[in-house]
GUMIMAR-589701 format. One line per 4 residues: number of its first residue (from 1); their letters; for each residue x, y, z negated of C-alpha. Coordinates in Angstrom, 3 decimals. Layout:
BEGIN
NUM	a	X:Y:Z  ...
This chain:
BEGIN
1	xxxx	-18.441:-55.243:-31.020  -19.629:-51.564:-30.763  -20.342:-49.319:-33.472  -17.958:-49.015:-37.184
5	xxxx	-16.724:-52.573:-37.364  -13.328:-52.234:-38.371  -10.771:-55.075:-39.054  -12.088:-57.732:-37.058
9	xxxx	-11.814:-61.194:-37.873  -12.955:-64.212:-35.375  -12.413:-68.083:-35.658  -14.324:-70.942:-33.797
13	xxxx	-16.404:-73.799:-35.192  -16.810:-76.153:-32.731  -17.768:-74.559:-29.313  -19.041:-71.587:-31.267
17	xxxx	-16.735:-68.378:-31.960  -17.951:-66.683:-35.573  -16.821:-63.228:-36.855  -17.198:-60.398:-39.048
21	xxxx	-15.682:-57.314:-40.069  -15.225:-54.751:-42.724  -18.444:-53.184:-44.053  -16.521:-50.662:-46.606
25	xxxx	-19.348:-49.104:-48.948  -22.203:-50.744:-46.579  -24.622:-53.451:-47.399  -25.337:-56.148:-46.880
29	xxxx	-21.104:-57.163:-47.039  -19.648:-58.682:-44.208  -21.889:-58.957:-41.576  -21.793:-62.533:-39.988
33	xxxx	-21.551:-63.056:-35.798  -21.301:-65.683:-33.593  -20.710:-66.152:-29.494  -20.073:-69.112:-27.423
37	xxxx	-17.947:-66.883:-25.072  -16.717:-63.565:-27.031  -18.705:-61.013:-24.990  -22.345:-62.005:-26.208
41	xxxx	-22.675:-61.747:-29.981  -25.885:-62.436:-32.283  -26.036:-61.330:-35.726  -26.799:-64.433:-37.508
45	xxxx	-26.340:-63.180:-41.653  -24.758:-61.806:-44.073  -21.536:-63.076:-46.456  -23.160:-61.285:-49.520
49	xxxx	-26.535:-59.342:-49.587  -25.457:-58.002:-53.005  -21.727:-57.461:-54.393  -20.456:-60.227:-56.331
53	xxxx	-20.474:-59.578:-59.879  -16.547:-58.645:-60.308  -16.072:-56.308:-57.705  -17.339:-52.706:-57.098
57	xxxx	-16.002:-51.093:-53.515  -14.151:-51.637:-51.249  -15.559:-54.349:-48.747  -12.355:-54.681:-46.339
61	xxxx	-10.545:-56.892:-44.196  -12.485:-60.447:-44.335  -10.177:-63.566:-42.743  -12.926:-66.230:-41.902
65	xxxx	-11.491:-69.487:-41.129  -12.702:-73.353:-41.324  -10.968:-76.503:-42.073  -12.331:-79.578:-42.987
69	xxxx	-16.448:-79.130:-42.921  -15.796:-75.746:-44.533  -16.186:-71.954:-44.117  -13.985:-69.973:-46.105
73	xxxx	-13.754:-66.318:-46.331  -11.333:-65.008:-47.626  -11.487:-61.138:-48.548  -10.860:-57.597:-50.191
77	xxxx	-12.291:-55.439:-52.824  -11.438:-53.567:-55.494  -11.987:-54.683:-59.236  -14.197:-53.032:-61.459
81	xxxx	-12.248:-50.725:-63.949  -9.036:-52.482:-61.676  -7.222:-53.043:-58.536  -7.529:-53.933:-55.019
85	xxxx	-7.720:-57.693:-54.889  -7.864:-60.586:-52.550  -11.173:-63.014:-53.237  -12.607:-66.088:-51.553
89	xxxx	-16.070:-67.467:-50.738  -16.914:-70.700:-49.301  -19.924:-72.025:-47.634  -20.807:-75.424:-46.173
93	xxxx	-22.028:-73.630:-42.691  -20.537:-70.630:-41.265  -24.045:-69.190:-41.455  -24.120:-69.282:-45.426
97	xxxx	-24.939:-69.305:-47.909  -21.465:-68.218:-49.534  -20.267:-69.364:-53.224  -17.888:-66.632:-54.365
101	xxxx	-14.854:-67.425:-56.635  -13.813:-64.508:-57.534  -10.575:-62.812:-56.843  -7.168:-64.910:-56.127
105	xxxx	-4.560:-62.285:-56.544  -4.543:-58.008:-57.587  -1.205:-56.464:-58.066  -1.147:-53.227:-60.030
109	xxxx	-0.551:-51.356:-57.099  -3.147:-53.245:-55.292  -3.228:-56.833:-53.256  -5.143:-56.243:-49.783
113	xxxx	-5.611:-57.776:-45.841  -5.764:-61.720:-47.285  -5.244:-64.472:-44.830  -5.154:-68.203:-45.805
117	xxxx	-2.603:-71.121:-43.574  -0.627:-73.756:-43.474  3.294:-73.617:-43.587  5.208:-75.754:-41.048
121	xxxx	4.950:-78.842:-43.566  0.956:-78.509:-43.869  1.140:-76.839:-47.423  -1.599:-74.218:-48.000
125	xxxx	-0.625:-70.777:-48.233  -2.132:-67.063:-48.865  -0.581:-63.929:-47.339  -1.287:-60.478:-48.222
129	xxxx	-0.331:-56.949:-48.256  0.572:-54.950:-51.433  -0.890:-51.633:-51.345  2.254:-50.016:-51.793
133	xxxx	1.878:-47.379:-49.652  -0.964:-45.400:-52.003  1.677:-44.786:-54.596  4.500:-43.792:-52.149
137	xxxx	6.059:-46.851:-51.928  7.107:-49.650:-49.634  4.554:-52.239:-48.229  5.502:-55.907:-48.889
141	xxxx	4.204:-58.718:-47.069  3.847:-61.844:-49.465  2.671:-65.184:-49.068  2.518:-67.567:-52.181
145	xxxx	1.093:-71.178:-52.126  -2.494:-71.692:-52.946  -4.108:-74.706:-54.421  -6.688:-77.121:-52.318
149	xxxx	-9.061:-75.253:-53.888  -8.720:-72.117:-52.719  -9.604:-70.750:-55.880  -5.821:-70.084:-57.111
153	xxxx	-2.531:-69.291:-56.372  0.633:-71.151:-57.448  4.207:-70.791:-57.719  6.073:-67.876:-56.591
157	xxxx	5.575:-65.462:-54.431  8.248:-64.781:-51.303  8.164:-61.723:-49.589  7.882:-62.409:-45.944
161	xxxx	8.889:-58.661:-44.556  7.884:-54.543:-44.920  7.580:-51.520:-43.213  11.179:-50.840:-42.446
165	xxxx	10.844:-49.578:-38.520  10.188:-45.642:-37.571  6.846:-46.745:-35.722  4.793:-48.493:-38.564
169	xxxx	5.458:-45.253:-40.792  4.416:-45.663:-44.544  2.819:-49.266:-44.146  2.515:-52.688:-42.635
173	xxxx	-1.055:-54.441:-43.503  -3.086:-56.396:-41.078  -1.657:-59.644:-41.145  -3.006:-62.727:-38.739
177	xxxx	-1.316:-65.677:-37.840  -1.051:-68.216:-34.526  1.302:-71.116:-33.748  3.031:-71.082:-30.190
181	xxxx	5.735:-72.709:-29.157  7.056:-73.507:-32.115  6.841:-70.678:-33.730  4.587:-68.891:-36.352
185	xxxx	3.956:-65.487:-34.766  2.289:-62.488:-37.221  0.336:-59.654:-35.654  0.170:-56.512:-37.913
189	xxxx	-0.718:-53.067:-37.781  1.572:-50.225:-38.972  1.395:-46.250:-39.427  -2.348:-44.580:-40.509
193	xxxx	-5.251:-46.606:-40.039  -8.161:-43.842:-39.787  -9.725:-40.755:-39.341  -8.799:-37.806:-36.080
197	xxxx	-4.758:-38.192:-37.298  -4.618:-41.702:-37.075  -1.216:-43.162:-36.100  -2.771:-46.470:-36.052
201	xxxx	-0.557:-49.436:-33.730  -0.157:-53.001:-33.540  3.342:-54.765:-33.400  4.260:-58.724:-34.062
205	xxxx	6.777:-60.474:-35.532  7.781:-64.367:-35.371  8.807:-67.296:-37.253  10.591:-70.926:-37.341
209	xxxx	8.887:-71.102:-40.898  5.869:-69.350:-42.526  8.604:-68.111:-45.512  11.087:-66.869:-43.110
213	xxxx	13.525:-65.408:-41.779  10.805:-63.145:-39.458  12.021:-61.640:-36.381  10.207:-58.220:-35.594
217	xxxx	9.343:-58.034:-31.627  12.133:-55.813:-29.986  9.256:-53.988:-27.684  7.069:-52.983:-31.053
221	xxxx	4.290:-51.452:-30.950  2.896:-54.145:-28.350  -0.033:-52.446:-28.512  -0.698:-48.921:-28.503
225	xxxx	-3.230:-46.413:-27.694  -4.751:-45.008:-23.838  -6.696:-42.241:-22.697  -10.037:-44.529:-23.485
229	xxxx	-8.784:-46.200:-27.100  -6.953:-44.982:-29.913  -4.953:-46.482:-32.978  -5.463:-50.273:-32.243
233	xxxx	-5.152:-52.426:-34.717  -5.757:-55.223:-37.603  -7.167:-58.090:-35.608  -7.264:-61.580:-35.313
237	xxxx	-6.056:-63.872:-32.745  -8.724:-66.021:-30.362  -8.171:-68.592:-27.369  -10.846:-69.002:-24.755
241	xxxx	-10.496:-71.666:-21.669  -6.394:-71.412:-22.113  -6.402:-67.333:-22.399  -4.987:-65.410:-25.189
245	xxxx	-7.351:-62.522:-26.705  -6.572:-60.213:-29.558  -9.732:-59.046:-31.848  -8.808:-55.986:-33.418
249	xxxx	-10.357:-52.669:-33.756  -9.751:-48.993:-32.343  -11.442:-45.553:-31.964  -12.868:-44.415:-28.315
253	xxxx	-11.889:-41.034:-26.927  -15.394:-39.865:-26.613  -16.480:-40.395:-30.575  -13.824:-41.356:-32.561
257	xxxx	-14.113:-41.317:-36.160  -17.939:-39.577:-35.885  -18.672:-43.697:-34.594  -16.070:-45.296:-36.392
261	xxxx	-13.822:-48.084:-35.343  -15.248:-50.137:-33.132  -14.168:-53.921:-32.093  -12.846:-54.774:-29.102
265	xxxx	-10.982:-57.788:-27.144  -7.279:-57.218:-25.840  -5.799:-59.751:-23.556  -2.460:-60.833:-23.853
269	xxxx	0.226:-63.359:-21.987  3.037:-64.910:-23.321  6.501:-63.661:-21.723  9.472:-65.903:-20.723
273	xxxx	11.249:-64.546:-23.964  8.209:-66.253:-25.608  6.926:-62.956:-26.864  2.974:-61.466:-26.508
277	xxxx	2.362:-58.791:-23.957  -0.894:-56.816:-23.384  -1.278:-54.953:-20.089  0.200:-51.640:-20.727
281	xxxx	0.746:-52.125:-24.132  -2.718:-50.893:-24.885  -6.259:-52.021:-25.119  -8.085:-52.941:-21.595
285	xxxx	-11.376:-52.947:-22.445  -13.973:-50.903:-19.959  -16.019:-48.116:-21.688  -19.505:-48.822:-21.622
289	xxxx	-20.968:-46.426:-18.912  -24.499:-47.142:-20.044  -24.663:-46.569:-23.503  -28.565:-46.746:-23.375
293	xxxx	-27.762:-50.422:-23.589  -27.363:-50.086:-27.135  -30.749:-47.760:-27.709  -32.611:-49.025:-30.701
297	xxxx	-35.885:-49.674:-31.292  -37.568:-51.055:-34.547  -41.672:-50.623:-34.996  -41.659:-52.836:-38.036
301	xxxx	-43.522:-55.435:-36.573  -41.381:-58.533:-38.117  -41.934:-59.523:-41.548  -38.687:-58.805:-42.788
305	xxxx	-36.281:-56.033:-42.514  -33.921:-56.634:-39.234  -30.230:-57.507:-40.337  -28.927:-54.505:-38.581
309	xxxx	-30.328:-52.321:-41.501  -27.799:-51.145:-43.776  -27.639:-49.600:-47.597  -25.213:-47.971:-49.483
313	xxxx	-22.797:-50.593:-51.636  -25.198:-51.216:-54.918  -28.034:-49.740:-54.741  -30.241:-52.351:-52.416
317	xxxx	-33.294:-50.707:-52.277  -36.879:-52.231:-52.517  -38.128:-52.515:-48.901  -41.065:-54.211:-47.389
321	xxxx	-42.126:-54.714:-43.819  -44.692:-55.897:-41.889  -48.110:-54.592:-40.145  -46.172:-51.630:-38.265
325	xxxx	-44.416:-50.209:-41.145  -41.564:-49.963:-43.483  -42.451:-49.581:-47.287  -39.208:-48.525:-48.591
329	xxxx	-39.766:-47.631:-52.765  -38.570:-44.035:-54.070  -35.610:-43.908:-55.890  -34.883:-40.257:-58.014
333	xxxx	-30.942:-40.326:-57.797  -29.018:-37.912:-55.073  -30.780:-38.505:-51.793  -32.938:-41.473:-52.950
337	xxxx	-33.374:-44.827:-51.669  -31.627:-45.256:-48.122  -31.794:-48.011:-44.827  -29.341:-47.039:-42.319
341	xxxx	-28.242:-48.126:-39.028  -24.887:-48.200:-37.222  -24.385:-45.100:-34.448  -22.721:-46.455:-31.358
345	xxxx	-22.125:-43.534:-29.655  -21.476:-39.641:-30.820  -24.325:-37.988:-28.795  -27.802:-39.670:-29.998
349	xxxx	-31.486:-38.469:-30.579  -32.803:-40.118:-33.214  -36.879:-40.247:-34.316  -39.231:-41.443:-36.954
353	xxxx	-42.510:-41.158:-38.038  -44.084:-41.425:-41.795  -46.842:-41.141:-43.574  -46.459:-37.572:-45.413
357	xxxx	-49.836:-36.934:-46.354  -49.509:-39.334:-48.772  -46.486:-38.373:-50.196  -47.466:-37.663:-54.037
361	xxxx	-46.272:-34.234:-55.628  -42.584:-34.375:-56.484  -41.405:-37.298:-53.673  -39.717:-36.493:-50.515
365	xxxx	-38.862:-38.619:-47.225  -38.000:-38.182:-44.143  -34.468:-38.695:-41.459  -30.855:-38.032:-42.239
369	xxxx	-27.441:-38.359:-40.501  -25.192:-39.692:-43.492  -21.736:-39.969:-43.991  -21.978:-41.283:-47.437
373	xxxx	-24.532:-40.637:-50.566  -22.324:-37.845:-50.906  -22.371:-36.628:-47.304  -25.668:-36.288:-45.399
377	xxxx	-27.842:-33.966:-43.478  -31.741:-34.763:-43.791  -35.195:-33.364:-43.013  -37.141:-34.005:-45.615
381	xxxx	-40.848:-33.785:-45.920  -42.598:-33.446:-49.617  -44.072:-31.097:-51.512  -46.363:-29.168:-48.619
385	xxxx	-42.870:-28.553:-46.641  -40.213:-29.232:-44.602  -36.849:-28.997:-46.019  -33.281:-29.251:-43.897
389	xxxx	-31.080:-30.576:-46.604  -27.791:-29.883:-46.413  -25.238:-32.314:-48.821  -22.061:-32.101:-49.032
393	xxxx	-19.318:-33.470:-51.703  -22.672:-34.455:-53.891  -24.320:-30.953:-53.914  -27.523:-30.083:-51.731
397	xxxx	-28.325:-27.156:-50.199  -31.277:-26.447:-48.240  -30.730:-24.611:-45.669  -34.137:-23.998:-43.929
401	xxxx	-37.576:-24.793:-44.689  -41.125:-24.477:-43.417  -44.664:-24.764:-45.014  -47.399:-27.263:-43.429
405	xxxx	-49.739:-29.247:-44.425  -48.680:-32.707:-43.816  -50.277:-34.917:-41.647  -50.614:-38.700:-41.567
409	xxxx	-47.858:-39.211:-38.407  -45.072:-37.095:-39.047  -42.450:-37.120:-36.617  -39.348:-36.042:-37.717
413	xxxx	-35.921:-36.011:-34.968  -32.563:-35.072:-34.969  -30.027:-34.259:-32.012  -26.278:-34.946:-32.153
417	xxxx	-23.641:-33.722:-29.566  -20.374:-35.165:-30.290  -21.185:-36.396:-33.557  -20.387:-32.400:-34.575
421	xxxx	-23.197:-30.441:-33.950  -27.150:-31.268:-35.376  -30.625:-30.349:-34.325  -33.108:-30.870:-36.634
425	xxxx	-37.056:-30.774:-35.611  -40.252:-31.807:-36.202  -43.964:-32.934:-34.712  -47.166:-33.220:-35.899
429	xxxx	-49.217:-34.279:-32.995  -46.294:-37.074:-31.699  -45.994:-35.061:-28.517  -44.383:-31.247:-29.321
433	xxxx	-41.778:-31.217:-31.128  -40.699:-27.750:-32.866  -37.238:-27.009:-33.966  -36.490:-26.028:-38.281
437	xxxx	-35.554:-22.355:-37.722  -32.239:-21.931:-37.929  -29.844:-19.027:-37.947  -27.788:-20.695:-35.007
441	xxxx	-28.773:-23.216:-32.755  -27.402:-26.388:-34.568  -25.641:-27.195:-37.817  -22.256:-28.284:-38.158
445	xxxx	-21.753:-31.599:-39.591  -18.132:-32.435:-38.634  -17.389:-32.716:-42.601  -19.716:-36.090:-42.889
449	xxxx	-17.628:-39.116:-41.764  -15.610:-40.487:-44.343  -12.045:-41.247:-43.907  -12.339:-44.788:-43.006
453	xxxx	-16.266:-45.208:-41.752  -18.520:-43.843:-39.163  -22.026:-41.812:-39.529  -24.947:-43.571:-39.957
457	xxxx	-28.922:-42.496:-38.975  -31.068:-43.768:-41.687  -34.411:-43.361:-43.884  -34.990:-41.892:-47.688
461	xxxx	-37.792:-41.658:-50.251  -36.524:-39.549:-52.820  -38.833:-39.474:-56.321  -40.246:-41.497:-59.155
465	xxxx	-40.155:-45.080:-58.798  -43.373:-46.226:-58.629  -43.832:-44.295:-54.931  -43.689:-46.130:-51.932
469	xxxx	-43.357:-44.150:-48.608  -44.553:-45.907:-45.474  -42.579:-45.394:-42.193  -43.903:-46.097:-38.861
473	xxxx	-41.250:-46.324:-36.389  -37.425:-45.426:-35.922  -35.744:-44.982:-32.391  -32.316:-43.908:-31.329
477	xxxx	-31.491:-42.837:-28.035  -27.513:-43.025:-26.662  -26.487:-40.427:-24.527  -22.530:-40.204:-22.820
């Protein structure tokens, strides 16, 4: 599952697998996936196009499970004005669409990583993570009975273990279940989750009975970073044809956090002690050598917007496609109204073409290389110019600029090398391109990933809005 798609989740539904993943401050929330042999994956929908009404940021960790005709996913995302909660949606077909009801449990410290099972007797059960370790303190890992429902807890709570071993460092989280051999047996993930000092590592621990006592595995971390993967973790456990496969997430060597943290499947065995065991104690899956696989193409020719196309959390913008274009409607606020797309690897070229000459005084579109709103690098076209923007922590700079008149097929490009260093250029005639003039040969942009997400490519319109900017095409190119 290449590209930022951390926290993997996967279950099957009859002879099909489904999953989804984390989608942070992205929309559409929780993208929806499903495979009849967990190599080949089709992006079917979308949990939520729009937040639910209670919740603000936050989109992390959805469990998706089925029992009884039923899809449920069960999620995190933090309150508005509040917490870090756990939540639920349902759905009659794994496709959607998804009723939400609303959040099940948020502790003051927080309540994150949900996942819904049976105990040994067939009663219903949630288990989460309190966020303990953002205030310094220890991570608990409680499960509490939850009614038929789904749509509340009940009882008491029982605290099932924390992070009390050197390797999981400040916090345990992660949680996902399987039965074996008469046993319940939890994978987690300990240590730092994210970002170029992640300590990120997956142990397990096992069970007579869901409430305890849990044994943590004596060879923990089972699973452990290589020379290829980094901090694996937070995954969910999958059987195909009588093999064992872990879904969980981790950072390649070549891109790391400027791609995010992509998903991949780890195969493990069950030893004579009764215990999992991955190869090496570390993730075996083979880099892809051809990255071009993954180039992307998109002349608007559909009638809809394709599902890969991303926006930031809340502010959906007004698109239309169809004839060969993309009408995407201005917005005034920071960089305007933005569609993104996933990067898959850290050395891309990236193109699009507009219509500038119809750009109205005051409204400016063009390419950018975002982190966040907050975060980006763009060339923007408006006003008779060219404009490199630079944005960082909210405040723009622009840090080149040159004067044209501005013709009907704009092409606008950028160049990334290691998802640190950005080329910016420009053609009018869609086959010279010219490079913004620059003091050095490219800007730095190693300050644009956020802590827990990957860089996106994307389109704006920035200005009034009643403008509509029409977009002809949008490429990116993967380079090793």
């Amino acid at each position: 599952m290449p590209g930022d798609f951390p926290d993997p989740t996967i279950t099957k539904v009859g002879d099909t697998y489904w999953a989804s993943a984390t989608s942070a401050e992205w929309g559409p929330v929780f993208p929806l996936f499903k495979s009849t042999n967990l190599v080949d994956w089709e992006l079917v929908s979308h949990v939520f196009m729009d937040k639910p009404e209670w919740a603000e940021t936050s989109f992390w960790a959805p469990e998706i499970s089925h029992e009884n005709g039923k899809t449920y996913i069960c999620y995190t995302a933090r309150k508005k004005g509040g917490p870090l909660c756990v939540a639920i949606a349902s759905a009659d077909d794994p496709a959607g669409p998804y009723v939400d009801h609303g959040p099940l449990v948020g502790q003051r410290r927080g309540s994150i990583d949900g996942f819904p099972l049976r105990d040994e007797n067939g009663v219903l059960y949630l288990v989460w993570k309190e966020d303990g370790n953002a205030y310094g303190k220890p991570t608990p890992i409680w499960a509490q009975r939850m009614n038929e429902q789904r749509t509340k807890l009940i009882g008491k709570k029982h605290e099932l273990f924390r992070n009390d071993a050197p390797w999981e460092g400040n916090l345990v989280e992660g949680s996902a279940f399987v039965e074996h051999g008469g046993y319940f047996y939890m994978f987690y993930a300990g240590n730092g989750c994210c970002g170029s000092g992640c300590t990120y590592a997956t142990g397990v621990a096992r069970s007579r009975s869901l409430l305890g006592p849990w044994e943590k595995c004596p060879q923990n971390p089972i699973l452990k970073k290589n020379k290829t993967w980094s901090c694996p973790g937070h995954g969910t456990v999958a059987e195909y044809d009588g093999r064992w496969f872990l879904l969980h997430h981790a950072y390649h060597a070549s891109s790391h956090e400027f791609v995010g943290r992509q998903g991949i499947l780890s195969e493990f065995t069950w030893n004579e002690e009764g215990w999992p065991e991955f190869e090496g104690n570390s993730p075996q899956a083979a880099p892809l050598h051809n990255v071009g696989l993954l180039n992307l193409t998109d002349h608007f020719s559909s009638n809809q917007l394709a599902g890969t196309w991303q926006w930031p959390i809340g502010k959906r913008p007004v698109v239309g496609v169809g004839d060969g274009q993309l009408l995407l409607s201005a917005c005034p606020e920071q960089l305007g109204s933005m569609v993104a797309q996933r990067t898959y690897a850290a050395t891309y070229k990236a193109t699009t073409s507009l219509n500038a000459a119809a750009l109205p005084t005051g409204t400016f579109a063009g390419l950018t290389a975002v982190g966040d709103p907050h975060n980006a690098l763009a060339l923007m076209a408006g006003n008779g110019k060219l404009q490199l923007w630079y944005v960082k922590q909210g405040k723009t700079q622009c840090l080149t600029e040159v004067s044209l008149e501005l013709p009907r097929n704009l092409g606008l490009r950028v160049e990334t090398w290691g998802g640190q260093r950005y080329r910016f250029s420009y053609s009018t005639n869609g086959v010279t391109w010219q490079p913004m003039p620059m003091d050095t040969f490219a800007v730095n942009g190693t300050y644009l990933p956020p802590w827990d997400r990957g860089i996106r490519v994307g389109l704006l319109a920035q200005g009034p809005e009643d403008v509509t900017v029409a977009f002809d095409s949008f490429t990116i190119r993967n380079q090793r």
